[in-house]
Every structure is written in C-alpha cells, then in structure tokens.
Residue, then its C-alpha position, 0 to 999 in steps of 0.5 A: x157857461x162863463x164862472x165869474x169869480x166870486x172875490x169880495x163875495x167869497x171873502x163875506x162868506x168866509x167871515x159870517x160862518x153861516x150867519x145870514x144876519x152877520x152877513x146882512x150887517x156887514x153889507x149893510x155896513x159895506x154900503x153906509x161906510x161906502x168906504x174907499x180901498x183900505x177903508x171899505x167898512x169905515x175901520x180907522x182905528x187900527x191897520x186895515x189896507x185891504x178889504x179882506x182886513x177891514x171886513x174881518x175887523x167889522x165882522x169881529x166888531x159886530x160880533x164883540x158888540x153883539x156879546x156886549x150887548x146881550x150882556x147888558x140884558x139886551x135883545x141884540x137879534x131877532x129871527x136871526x137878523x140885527x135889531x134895530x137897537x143893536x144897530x144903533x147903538x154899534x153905530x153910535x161906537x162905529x161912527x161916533x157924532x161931533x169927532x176930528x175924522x167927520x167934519x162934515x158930520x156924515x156920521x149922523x146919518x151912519x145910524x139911520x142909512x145901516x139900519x134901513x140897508x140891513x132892514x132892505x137887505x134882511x127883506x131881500x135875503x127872506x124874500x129870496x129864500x121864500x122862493x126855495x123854502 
C-alpha cells in the first residue's frame, strides 16, 4: 500500500483543532480566493509567503470575526457550520467592493462563491460522516 503524503491537508488540520465548521470555511475560502503561492486565501494585508502563513492568518481571521460577530448578538453558527450571514458579512471584510487591489471587480462574486462552496462543502463532510455514524 502507497501512503501519500498529506501536506496542505495536514496544515488545515492543525489549524481547525477539531472544528469541522472552521475547516469547511477555510476550504471554501481556499477555492473563492483561488489564490496563487503566498496568496493561497486571498490575505493581502500583512505578510503571508507561504501557504502555512496564509492559512493561519485566514483561520485566525474567521475566528476573530466569529467572536465579532456573536458579540453583536448574532447567530454566527448553525449545527456547527458558518451561517450564511456569518459569511457574508466576513466576506464583506475579506474581499471588500469598489477597492485599489480588485479592478476587475472579482470581489462581488467572493460572497456568493464561499457561501455556496461552504454549503457544498458542509453537505459533503455530513453525507460522508452519515455513512459511519
């Protein structure tokens, strides 16, 4: 039997500490920002040139903005996973409209593409685990 090495998938584990609904939102994020190397989640606003930077800054973001979030008295989860308020409104941090570093306006799609790849995503990690449970 051939072990293939885990690498990126390793990395997203380490920073989600057992929390399948950060982990959904980080590879939702993954695939919105489609980000090349040192840009993987989109994260522009400090130094981040490797994969392993850019991941723990998103996860530390998402996790800074859930709190935010809560504290304004809003529901930021549900059965686990992001809601789709929570999203929108971290996308509207993440990928803000009408600035320098989106001239071709790709960031009014960043709302809808990580909401419907973390609702793809979340149905996906249930169905999987519905087959052990």
């Amino acid at each position: 039997m051939k072990i293939r090495p885990l690498g990126d998938r390793a990395i997203v584990s380490v920073h989600c500490h057992d929390d399948l609904g950060l982990a959904v939102a980080l590879m939702a994020l993954r695939k919105a920002e489609n980000g090349a190397p040192g840009r993987e989640y989109g994260v522009l606003s400090m130094p981040a040139p490797t994969y392993a930077d850019q991941l723990r800054i998103a996860a530390n973001s998402l996790r800074h903005r859930e709190r935010e979030y809560r504290d304004r008295g809003e529901r930021a989860r549900q059965g686990g996973f992001f809601t789709e308020g929570f999203l929108r409104a971290f996308s509207a941090r993440w990928a803000p409209l009408h600035v320098e570093n989106d001239p071709k306006g790709l960031n009014s799609a960043h709302a809808a593409n990580l909401v419907a790849l973390a609702q793809k995503y979340a149905d996906t990690a249930l169905a999987a685990w519905s087959t052990v449970a």
